[in-house]
FITISE-481698 format. One line per 3 residues: number of its first residue (from 1); their letters; for each residue x, y, z of N, C-alpha, C, O. Coordinates in steps of 0.1 Angstrom, whole numbers. Layout:
N
NUM	a	X/Y/Z/X/Y/Z/X/Y/Z/X/Y/Z; ...
END
This chain:
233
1	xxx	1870/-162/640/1857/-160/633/1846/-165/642/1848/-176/649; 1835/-158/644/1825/-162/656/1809/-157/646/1810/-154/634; 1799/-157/652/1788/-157/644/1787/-142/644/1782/-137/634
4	xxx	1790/-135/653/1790/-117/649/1797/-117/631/1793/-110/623; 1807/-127/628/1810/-122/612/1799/-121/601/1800/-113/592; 1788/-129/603/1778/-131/597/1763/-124/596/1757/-118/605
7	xxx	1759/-128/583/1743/-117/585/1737/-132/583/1742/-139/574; 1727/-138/590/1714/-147/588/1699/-137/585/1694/-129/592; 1693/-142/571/1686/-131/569/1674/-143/560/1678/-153/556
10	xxx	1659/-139/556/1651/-146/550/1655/-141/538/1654/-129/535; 1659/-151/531/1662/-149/516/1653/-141/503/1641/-145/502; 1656/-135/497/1655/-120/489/1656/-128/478/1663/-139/477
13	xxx	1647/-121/467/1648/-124/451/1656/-129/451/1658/-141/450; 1666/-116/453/1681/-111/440/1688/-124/448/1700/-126/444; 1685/-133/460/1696/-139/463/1695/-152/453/1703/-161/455
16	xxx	1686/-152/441/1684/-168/440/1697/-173/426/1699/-184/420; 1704/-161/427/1717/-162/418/1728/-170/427/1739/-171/421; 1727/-178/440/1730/-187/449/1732/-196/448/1742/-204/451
19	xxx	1714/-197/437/1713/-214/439/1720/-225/437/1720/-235/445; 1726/-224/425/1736/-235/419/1746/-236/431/1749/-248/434; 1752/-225/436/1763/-231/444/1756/-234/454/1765/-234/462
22	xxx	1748/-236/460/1736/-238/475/1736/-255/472/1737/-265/480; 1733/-255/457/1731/-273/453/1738/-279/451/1738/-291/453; 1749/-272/445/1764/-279/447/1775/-282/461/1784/-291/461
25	xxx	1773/-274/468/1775/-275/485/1764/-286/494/1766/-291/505; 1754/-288/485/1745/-298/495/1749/-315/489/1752/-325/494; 1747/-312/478/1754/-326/468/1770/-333/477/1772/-344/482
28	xxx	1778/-322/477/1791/-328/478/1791/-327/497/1801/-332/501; 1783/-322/507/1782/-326/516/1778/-339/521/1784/-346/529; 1765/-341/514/1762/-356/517/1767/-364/512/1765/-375/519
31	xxx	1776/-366/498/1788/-374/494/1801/-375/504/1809/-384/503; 1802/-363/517/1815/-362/526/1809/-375/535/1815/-386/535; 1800/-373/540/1789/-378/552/1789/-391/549/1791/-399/559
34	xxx	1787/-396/535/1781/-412/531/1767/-406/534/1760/-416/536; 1762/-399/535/1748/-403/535/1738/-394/523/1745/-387/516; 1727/-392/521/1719/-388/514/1707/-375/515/1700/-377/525
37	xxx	1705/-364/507/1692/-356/511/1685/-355/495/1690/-357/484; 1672/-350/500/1668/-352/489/1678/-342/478/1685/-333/481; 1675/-348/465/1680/-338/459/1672/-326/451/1660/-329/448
40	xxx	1676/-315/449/1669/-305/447/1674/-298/435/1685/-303/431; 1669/-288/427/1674/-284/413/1680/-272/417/1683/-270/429; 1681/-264/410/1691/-251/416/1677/-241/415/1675/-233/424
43	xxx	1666/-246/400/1650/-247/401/1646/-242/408/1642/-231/408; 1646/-254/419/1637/-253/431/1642/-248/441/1634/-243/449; 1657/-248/445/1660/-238/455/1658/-221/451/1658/-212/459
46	xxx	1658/-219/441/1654/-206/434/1640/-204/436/1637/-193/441; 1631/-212/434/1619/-211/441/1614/-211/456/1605/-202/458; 1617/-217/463/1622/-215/474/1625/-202/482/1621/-199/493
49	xxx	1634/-195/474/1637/-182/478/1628/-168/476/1626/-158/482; 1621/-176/459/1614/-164/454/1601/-160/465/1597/-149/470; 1596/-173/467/1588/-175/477/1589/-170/491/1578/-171/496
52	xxx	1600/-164/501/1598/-162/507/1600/-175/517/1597/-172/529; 1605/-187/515/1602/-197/522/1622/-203/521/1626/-212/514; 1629/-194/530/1640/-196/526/1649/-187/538/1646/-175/541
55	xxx	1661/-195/543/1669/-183/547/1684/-184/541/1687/-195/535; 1692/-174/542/1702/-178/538/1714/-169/548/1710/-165/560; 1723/-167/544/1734/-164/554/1748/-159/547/1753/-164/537
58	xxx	1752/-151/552/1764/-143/540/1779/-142/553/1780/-142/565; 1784/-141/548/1802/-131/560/1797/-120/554/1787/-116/547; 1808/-113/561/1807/-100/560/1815/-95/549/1817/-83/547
61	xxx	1818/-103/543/1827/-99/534/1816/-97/517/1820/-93/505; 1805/-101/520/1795/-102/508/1794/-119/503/1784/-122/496; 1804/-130/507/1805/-146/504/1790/-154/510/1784/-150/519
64	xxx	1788/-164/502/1771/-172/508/1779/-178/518/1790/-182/515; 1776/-180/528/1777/-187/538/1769/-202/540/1775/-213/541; 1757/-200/541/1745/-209/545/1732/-209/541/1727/-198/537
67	xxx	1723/-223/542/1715/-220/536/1703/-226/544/1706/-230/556; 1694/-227/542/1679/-237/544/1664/-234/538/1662/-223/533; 1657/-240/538/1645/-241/533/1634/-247/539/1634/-258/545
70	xxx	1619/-237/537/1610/-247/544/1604/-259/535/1607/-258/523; 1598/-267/537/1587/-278/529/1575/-280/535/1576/-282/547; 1561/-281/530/1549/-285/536/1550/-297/531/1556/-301/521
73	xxx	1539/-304/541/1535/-317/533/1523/-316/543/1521/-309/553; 1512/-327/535/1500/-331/537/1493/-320/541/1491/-321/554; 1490/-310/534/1483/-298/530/1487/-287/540/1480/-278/545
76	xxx	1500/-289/544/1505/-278/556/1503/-281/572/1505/-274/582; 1499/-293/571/1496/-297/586/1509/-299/592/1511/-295/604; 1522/-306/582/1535/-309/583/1546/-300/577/1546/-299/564
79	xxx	1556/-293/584/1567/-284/580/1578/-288/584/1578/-288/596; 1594/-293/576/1601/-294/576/1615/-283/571/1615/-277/560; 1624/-283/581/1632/-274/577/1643/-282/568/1651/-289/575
82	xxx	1645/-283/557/1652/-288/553/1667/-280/542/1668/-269/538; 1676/-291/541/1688/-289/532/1696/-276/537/1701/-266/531; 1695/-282/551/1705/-271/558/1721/-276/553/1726/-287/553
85	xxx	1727/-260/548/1739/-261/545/1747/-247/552/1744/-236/555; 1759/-254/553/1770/-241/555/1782/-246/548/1786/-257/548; 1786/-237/543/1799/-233/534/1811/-241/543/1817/-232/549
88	xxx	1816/-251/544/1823/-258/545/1839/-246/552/1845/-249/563; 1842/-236/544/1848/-226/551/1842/-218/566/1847/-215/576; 1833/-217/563/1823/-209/577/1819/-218/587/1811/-214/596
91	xxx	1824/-233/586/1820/-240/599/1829/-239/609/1840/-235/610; 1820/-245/619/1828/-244/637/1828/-229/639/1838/-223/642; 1812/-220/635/1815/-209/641/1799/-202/648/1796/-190/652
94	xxx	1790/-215/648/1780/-217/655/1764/-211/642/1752/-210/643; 1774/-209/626/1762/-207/616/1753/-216/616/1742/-210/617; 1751/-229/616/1743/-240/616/1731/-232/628/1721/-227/625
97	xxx	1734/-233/637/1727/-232/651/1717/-220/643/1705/-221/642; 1725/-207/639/1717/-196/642/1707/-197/630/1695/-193/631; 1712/-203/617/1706/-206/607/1688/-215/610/1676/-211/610
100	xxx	1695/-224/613/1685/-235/622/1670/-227/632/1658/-230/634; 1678/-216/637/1669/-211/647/1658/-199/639/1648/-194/644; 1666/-199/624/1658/-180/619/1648/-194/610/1636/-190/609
103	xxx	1648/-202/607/1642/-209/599/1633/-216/604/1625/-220/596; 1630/-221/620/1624/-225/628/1614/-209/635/1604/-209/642; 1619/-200/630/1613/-186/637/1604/-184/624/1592/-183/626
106	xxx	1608/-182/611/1603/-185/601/1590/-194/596/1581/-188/590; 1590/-208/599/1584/-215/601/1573/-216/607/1563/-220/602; 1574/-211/620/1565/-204/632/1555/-193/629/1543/-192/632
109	xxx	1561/-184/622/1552/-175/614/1544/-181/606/1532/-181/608; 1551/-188/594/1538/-190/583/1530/-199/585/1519/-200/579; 1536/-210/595/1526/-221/598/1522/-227/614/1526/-237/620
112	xxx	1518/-220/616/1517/-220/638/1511/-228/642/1511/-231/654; 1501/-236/630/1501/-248/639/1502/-256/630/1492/-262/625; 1517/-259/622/1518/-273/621/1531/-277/628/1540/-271/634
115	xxx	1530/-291/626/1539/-296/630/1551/-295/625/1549/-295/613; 1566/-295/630/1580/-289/624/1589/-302/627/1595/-303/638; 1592/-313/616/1599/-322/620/1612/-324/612/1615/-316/603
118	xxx	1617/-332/615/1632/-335/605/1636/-347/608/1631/-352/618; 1647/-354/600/1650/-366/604/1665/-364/601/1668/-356/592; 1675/-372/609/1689/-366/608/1694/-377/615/1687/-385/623
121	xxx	1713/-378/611/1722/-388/620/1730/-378/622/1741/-382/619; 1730/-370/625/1740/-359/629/1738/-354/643/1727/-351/648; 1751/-354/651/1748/-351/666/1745/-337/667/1737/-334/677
124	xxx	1751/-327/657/1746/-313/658/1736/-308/658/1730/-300/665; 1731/-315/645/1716/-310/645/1703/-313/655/1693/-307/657; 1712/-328/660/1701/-335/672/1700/-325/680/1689/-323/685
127	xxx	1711/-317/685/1716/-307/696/1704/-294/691/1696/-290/700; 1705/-289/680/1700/-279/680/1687/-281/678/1679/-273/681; 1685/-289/674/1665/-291/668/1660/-293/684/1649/-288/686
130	xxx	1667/-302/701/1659/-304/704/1661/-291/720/1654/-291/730; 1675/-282/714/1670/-273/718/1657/-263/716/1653/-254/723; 1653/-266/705/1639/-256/700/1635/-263/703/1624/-258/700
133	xxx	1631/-275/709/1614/-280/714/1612/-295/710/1605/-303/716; 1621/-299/693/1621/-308/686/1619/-323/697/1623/-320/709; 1614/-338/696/1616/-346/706/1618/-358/695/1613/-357/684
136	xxx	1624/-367/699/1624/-375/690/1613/-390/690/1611/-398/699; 1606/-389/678/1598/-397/677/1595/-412/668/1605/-414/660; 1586/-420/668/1582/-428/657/1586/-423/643/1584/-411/639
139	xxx	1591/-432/635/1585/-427/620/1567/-426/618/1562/-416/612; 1559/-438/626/1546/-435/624/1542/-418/628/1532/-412/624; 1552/-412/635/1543/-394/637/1546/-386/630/1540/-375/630
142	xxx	1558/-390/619/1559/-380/606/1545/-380/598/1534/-384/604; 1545/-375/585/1542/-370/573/1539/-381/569/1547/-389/574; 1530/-385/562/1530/-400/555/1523/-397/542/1515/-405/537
145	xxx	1528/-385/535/1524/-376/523/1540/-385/514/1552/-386/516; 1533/-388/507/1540/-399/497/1554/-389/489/1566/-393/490; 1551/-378/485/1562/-370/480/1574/-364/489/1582/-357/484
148	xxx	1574/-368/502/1579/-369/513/1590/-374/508/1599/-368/502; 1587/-392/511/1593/-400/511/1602/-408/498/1611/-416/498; 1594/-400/489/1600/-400/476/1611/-391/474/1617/-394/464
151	xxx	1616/-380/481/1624/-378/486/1640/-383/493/1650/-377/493; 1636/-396/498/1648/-400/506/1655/-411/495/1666/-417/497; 1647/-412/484/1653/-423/471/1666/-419/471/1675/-427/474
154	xxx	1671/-405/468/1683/-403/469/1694/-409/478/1706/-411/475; 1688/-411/488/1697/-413/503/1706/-429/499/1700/-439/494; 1718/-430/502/1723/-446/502/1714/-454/511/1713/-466/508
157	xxx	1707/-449/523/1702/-459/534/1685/-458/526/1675/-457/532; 1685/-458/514/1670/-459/507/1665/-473/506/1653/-475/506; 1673/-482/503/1670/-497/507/1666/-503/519/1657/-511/519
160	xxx	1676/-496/533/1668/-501/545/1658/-494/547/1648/-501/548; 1655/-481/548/1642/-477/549/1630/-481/539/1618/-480/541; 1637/-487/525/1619/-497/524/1615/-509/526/1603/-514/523
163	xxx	1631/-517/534/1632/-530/539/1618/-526/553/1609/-533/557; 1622/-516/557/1619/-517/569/1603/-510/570/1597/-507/580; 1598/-510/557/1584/-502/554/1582/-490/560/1570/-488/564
166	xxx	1589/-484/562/1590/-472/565/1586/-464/575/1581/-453/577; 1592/-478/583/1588/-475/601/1601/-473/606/1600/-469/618; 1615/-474/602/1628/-469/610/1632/-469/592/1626/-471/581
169	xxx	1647/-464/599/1658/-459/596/1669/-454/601/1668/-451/613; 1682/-451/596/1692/-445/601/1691/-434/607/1699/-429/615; 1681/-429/602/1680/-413/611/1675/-416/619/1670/-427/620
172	xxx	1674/-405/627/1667/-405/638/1655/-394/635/1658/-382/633; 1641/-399/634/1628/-386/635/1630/-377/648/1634/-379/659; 1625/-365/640/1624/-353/658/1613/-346/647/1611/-343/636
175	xxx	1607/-345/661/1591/-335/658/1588/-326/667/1588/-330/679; 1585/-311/665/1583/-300/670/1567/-302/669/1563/-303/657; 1557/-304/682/1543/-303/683/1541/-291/691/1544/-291/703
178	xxx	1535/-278/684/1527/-271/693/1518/-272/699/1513/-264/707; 1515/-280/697/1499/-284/706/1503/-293/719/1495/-296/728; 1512/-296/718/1519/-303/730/1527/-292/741/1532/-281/738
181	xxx	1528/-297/755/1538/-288/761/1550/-294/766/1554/-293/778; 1555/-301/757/1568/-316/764/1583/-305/761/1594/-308/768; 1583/-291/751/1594/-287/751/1605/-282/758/1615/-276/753
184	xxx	1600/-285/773/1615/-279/780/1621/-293/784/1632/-294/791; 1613/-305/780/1621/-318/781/1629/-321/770/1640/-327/770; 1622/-316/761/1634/-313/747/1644/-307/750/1654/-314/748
187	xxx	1645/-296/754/1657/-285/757/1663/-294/769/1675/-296/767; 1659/-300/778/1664/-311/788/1676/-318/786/1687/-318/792; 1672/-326/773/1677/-335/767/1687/-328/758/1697/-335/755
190	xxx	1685/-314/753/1696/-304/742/1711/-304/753/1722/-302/748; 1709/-305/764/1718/-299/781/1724/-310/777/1735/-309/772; 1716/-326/778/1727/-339/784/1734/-339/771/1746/-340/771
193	xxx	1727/-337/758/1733/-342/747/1746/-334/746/1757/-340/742; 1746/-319/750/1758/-313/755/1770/-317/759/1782/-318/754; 1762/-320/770/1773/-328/782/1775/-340/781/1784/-343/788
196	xxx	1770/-348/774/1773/-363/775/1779/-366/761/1778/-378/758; 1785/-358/752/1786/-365/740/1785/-383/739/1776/-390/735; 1796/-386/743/1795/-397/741/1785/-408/744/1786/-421/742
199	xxx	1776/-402/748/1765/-410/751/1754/-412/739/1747/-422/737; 1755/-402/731/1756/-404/713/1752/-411/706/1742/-416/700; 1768/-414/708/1769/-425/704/1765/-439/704/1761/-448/696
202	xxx	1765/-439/720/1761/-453/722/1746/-452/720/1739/-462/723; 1741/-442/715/1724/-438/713/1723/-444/696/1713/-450/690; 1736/-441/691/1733/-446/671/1738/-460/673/1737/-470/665
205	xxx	1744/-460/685/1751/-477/679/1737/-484/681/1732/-491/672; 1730/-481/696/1722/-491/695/1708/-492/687/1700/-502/688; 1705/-481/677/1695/-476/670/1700/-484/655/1693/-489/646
208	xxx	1713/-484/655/1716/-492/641/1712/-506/644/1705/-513/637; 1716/-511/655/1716/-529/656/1701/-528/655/1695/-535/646; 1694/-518/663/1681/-522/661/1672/-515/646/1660/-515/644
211	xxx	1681/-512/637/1671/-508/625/1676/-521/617/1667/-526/611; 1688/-526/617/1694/-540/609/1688/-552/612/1690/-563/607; 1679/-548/623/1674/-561/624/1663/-565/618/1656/-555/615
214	xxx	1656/-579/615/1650/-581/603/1636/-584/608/1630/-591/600; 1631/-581/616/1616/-579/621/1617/-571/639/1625/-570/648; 1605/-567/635/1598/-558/645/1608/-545/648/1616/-546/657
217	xxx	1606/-534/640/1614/-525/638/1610/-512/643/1618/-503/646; 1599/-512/643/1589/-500/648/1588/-501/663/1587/-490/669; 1590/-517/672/1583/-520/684/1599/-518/688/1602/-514/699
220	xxx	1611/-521/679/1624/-519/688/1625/-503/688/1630/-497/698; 1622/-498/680/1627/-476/681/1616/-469/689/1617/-457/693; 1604/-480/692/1600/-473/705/1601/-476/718/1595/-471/727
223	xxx	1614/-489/718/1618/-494/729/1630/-483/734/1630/-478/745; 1643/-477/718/1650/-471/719/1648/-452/724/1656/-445/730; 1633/-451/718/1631/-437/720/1630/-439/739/1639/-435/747
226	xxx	1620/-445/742/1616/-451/758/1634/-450/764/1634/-445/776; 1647/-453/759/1658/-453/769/1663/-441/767/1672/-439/775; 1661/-433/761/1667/-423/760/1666/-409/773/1676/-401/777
229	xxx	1656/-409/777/1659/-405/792/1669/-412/803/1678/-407/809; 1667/-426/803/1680/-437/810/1689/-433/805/1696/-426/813; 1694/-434/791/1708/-429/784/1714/-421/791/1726/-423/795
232	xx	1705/-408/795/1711/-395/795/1713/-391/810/1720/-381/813; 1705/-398/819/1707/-396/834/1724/-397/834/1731/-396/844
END
C-alpha cells in the first residue's frame, strides 16, 4: 500500500456523512497518544466541510481514509491546520504527509497572508510542517485569540499549560510566516530531523525538564528554540 492507493481531495458537501467517524477516530487517537486536541462535534466537522474549509482522503476502494481542517483566529490574521487524522488502517503509507500538504495548499489560497501555525509532540508532524516552511517558535508568536486556547482544556497537559500562563508547554509551537523568508531553514531542519531521529528526542526530553520547571519558562524555550540548530549539526 503506498499513497498512489489514495485520492486526497478538498472536502464536498455529500462528504459530511464522515463526520461522526472523523470524530470518533480523533477522540480514540488522542486517548492512544495520552495526549489531547481540541474536541470537536461531528457539528462542526460537518461545518467544516460544508464550508469548503476541509480536506479529506479516501482508498480506492471508496473507505475515509483522512482528515483535516482549517481554523482562523484573531479575525484571520492566524490559520491553523488542525485535527489531522488518518484511519489507523491507512497508516505508514505517507497519507499524513500528503494530507498535511493539500491543506497547507488550501490554506494558502484562502488566506495568503496569514500566518499558518500548529502546536504538536509528534516527530512526524514536526517533519512535515517544517518541511512546508513551518519554524518553531515562542508561545508568545501564536494566536492569543482566547477561543484558541479554550481549546486545549481538553488536552491532559491543560494544567501545565496554565501553570505555565501560557507561555510553554508540551508541544512544541511551529509557525509558517509569509512575510518572512527563513523557510529553506525550515526545510533545513525537515533534512536533520530526517536524519537524526534521535536527536528528537533528546530535543523533547530537554523541552520537558524545561516546561516542569517552576519559573522562567518562556526565557528557558527560547533558550531551547536558540539550540536547536546545535542539536542538529
Amino acid at each position: 500500500m503506498n499513497i498512489n492507493d489514495f485520492i486526497v481531495q478538498v472536502a464536498l458537501p455529500e462528504h459530511r456523512v464522515f463526520a461522526e467517524e472523523i470524530c470518533e477516530e480523533m477522540a480514540e487517537s488522542a486517548k492512544a497518544r495520552g495526549t489531547g486536541i481540541a474536541k470537536r462535534s461531528p457539528d462542526y466537522v460537518a461545518g467544516k466541510i460544508s464550508d469548503g474549509k476541509s480536506v479529506i482522503a479516501f482508498h480506492k476502494d471508496g473507505s475515509w481514509a483522512g482528515f483535516c481542517y482549517i481554523e482562523t483566529w484573531s479575525h484571520g490574521q492566524f490559520v491553523a491546520n488542525s485535527g489531522l487524522i488518518v484511519s489507523p488502517k491507512y497508516r505508514k503509507a505517507g497519507l499524513a504527509n500528503a494530507i498535511k500538504h493539500k491543506i497547507f495548499e488550501l490554506s494558502r489560497q484562502k488566506y495568503p497572508k496569514a500566518k499558518i501555525f500548529g502546536l504538536t509532540t509528534g516527530l512526524a508532524v514536526m517533519k512535515i510542517n517544517s518541511d512546508l516552511g513551518y519554524e518553531p517558535v515562542t508561545y508568545s508568536e501564536l494566536t492569543q485569540d482566547e477561543e484558541f486556547w479554550k481549546g486545549c482544556q481538553s488536552c491532559v497537559n491543560f494544567e501545565i499549560l496554565t501553570m505555565k500562563e501560557r507561555k510553554n508547554c508540551m508541544c512544541t509551537a511551529m509557525l509558517y510566516d509569509p512575510e518572512t523568508k527563513k523557510h529553506d531553514v525550515a526545510k533545513k531542519f525537515a533534512e536533520e530531523l530526517q536524519k537524526k531521529p534521535k536527536l528528537y528526542e533528546r530535543f523533547m526530553r530537554i523541552k520537558q525538564r524545561l516546561v516542569l520547571k517552576p519559573k522562567q519558562p518562556n526565557k528557558g524555550l527560547k533558550s531551547l528554540l536558540m539550540l536547536i540548530p546545535i542539536l542538529f549539526k
